[in-house]
N, C-alpha and C positions, 0 to 999 in steps of 0.2 A: 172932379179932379182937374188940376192946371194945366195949361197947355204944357210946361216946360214938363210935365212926370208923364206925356202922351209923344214926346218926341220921341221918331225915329233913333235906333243903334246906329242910323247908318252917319249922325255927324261923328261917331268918335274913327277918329284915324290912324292910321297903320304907320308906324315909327320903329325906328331901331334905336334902339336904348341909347347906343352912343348920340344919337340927335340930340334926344334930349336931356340929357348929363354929361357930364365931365366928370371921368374915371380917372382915379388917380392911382399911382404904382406905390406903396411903400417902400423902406428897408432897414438895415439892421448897424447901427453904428458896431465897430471893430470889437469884438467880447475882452480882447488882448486889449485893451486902452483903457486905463482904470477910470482917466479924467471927464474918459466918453458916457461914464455910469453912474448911477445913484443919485441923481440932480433932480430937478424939478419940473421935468418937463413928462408928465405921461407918455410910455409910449408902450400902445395895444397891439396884443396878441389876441388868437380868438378864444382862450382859454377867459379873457378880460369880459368877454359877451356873449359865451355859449352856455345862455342861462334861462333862456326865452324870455325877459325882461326886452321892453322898449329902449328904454336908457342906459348907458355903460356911464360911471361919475369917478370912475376910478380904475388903477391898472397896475398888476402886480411890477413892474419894474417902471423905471422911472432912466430919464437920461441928461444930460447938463445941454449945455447953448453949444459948444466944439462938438458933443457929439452928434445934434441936429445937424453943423454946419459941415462935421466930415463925414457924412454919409448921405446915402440917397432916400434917404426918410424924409415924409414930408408933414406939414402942422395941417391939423383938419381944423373945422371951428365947432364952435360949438351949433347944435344944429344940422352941420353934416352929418351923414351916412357911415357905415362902415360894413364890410359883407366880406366874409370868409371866402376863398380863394383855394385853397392847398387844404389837406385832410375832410373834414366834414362841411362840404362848399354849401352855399348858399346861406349860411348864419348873419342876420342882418340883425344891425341895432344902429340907433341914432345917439349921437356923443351931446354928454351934457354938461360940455366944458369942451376946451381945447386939447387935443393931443395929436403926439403924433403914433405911429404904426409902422409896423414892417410887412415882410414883404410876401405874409402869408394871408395877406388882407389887399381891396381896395379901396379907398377914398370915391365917394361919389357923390356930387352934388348939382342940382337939378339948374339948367340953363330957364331960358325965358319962357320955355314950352309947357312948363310944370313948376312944380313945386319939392323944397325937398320932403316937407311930410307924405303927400301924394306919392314923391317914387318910394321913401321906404316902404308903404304899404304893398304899392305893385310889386317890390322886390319881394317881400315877406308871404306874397300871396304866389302869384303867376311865374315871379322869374324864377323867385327859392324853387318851387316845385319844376321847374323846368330843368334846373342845374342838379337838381337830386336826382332826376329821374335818367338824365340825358347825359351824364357823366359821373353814374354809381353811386355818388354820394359819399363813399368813404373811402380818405387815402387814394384822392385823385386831385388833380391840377386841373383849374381854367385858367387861360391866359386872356389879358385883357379886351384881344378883337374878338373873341366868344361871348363878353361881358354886350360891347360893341353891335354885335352882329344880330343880339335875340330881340325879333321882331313882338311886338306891343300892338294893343290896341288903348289910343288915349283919348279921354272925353273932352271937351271944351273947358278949357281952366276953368270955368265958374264951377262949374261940373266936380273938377276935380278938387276945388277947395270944399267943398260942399260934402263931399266923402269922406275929404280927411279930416272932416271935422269931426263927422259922426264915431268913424275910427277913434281919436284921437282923444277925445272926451273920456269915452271908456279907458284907453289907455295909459292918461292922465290920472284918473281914478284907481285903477290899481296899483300902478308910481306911488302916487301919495301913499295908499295902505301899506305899502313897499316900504318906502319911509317912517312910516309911523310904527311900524313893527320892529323896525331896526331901533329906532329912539324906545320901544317898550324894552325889548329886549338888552338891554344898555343900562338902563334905570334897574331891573332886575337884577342882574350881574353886578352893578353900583352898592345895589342892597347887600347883596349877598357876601360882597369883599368884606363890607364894615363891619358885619356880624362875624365871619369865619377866620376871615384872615386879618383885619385889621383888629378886631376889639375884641377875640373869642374870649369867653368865660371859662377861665383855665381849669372848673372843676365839673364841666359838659365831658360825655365819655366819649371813648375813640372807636369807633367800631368800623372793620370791612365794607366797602363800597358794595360787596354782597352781599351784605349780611342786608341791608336797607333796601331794597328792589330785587326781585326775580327778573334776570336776563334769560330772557328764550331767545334760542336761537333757532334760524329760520330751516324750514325742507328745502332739500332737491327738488326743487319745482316740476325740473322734467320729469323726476317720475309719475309729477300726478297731473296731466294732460289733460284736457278740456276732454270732457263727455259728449257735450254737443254745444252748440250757439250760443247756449241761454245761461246753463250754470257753469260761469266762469267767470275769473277777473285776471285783472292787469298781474303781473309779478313782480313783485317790490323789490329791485334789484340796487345797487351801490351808484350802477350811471342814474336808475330812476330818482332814488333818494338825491341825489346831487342836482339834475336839469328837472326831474318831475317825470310823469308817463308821458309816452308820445306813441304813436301808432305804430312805431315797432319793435313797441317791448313784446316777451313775450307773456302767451298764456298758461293760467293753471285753473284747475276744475274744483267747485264750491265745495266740494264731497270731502272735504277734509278738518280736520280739528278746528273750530272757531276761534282758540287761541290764537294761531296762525294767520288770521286775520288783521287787517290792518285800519283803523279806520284814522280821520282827520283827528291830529289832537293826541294821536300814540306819540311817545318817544319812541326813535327810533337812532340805534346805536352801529356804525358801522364798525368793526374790530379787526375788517382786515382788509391789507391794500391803502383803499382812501379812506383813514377813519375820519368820524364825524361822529356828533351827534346831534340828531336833530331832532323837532317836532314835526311830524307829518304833517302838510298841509297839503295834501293832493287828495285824491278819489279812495273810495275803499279796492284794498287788494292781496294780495296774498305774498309772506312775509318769505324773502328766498334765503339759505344761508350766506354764513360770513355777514348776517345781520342781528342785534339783537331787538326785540320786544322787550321796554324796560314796563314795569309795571308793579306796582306794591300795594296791599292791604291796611299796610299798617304807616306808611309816610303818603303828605301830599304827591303833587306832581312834579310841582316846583322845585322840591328840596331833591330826590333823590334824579332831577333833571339838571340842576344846575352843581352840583356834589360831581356828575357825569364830566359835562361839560370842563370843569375847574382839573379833574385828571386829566385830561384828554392831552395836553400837550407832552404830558408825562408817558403818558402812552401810546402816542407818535415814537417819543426818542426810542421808548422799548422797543415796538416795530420795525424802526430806521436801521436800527442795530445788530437784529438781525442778517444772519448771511444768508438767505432764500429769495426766491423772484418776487416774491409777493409777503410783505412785511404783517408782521401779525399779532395780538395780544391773544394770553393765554386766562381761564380763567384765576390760577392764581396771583396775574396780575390784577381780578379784581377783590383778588382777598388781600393782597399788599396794599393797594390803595386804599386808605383812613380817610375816614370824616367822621366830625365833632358832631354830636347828639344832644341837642339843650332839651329842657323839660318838656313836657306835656303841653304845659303853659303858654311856657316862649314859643313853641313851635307852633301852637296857636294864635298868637300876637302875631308872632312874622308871618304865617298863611295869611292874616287878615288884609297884610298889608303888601306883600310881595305875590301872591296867587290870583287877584283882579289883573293884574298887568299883564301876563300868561293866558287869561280866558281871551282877554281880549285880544292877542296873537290870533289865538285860532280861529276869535269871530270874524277877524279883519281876515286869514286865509279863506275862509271861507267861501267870505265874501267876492274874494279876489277871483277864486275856482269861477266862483259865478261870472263875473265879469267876464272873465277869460274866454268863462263860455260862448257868451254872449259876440263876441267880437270876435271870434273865431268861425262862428255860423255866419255875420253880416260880411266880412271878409271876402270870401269870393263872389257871394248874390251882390255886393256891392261895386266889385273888381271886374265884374265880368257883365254888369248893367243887368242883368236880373231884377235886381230891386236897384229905383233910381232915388235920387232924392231932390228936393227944390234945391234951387240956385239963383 
């Protein structure tokens, strides 16, 4: 073993964050200024990054050059840092592109003492869990000399390039499958317009979005509580479906119908609140309501996934429309919503060619789970010099 993986803990040194970064303040152009809105300049909120994704490449609003210049918002680069501030504190991601932010986030980026991929890990590791733990975590404020004041311990830049490499490789490798999911998922959807809605076969028959998949909907979870340590799993809840499991979902006990199961590779249909539908790619777990399990004997996957999908915006509006606190589709909006049914044939021509695209979704989740693994275990033995590496 080399002299540099037998060195002493005692070179890395004790710093306060603000040493070494520069913390930036966002904020919010005038809502009342229509000329301040809709332009081209990104500007992130943490709903933009509270995804556990490394990279934020885009952001639900958008603001013109007068609205950057009359407010107190400022441009990050690309590269920079971004970390949640206000409601669910410590959510860090690195921007990959230019934006700017408001002022429930701050801007951080690493002076000469570090690096910015180095602090996002330390932030993602030691500070996030500092800020969750040290100010509740949910629907609470830090202000920037709290950002400022949280003491670090930091290794000798070689040291800390040499981490963030190993981080960062892996993280790179999920990015990409990240990417590549989205371009499958695109090409599918592509397919699917030409056949249904641009070119359909006006003599394919019309049947209920029911009638083609069985929707299960999920238990009460609470009532069925973990037995002991061993058989039990995560609870598939609408926050989980949207960010994934995280260690404080809750739990439900294996003692229950295997239908209610969830495994990588289900559709999963939310129906009420935030709908979606989507394909599981997390861990196996058990399905909570106001979710459905889509699943069918008699269509592929694809068809009666993307048939989902193609309502969904349709059944948003029914939802929205609604006068209740939590907006909702009922089952017979899924006997109102039609889809087109080609032969035996066609439906096996299109599986040949649109169903490859779909597996490999879920290979590439998979894959991703693994990784995720993987670099969530090296995370702190690496953050905290437990396991070191050459430099």
């Amino acid at each position: 073993m080399s002299d540099t993986l037998n060195r002493s803990k005692c070179e890395w040194k004790k710093y306060k964050l603000g040493e070494i970064a520069e913390i930036v303040g966002g904020g919010t152009p005038k809502t009342s200024v229509a000329e301040y809105w809709n332009g081209d300049i990104p500007w992130l909120s943490v709903v933009d990054f509270n995804n556990g994704k490394k990279y934020v490449y885009d952001t639900e609003k958008k603001i013109t050059e007068e609205g950057l210049k009359n407010s107190s918002t400022k441009l990050l680069e690309k590269g920079d840092i971004i970390i949640s501030a206000r409601g669910t504190v410590g959510i860090v991601a690195m921007l990959g592109k230019q934006m700017a932010f408001n002022q429930s986030c701050y801007g951080i980026r690493a002076n000469e003492y570090s690096t910015n991929e180095y602090v996002y890990y330390l932030l993602k590791d030691r500070v996030s869990n500092f800020l969750q733990y040290s100010h509740g975590g949910v629907f609470d404020t830090i202000t920037r000399d709290t950002f400022k004041e949280i003491e670090i311990l930091l290794p000798p830049l070689p040291e800390q390039k040499a981490i963030a490499e190993v981080l960062s490789s892996l993280d790179d490798k999920i990015d990409l499958l990240h990417r590549q999911n989205k371009t499958l998922e695109q090409m599918a959807e592509t397919l699917f317009r030409q056949w249904f809605v641009e070119n359909p076969n006006p003599e394919w028959e019309e049947k209920p979005l029911s009638s083609i998949a069985t929707f299960l909907n999920g238990l009460a979870c609470q009532k069925y509580p973990p037995k002991n340590d061993i058989d039990k799993l995560p609870v598939l809840k609408i926050k989980e479906l949207r960010n994934g499991i995280s260690k404080d979902c809750d739990w439900c006990t294996t003692d229950v119908d295997e239908k209610y199961v969830v495994e990588n590779g289900d559709v999963i249909f939310s129906w009420s609140a935030s709908l979606m539908v989507k394909i599981w790619d997390g861990e196996s777990c058990i399905l909570n309501q106001h979710l459905f399990k889509v699943t069918s004997d008699e269509f592929p996957k694809w068809y009666y996934y993307l048939w989902s999908r193609y309502h969904l915006e349709q059944f948003i509006a029914i939802a929205t429309a609604q006068a209740t606190t939590m907006g909702h589709i009922k089952r017979k909006d899924l006997d109102n919503a039609m889809v087109l049914v080609p032969t035996d044939d066609e439906l096996k021509n299109m599986t040949n060619k649109i169903q490859p695209l779909i597996d490999k979704q879920i290979v590439n989740s998979k894959q991703i789970r693994t990784l995720e693994k993987l670099r969530d275990t090296l995370l702190p033995k690496l953050m905290s010099g437990e396991v070191r590496v050459k430099f």
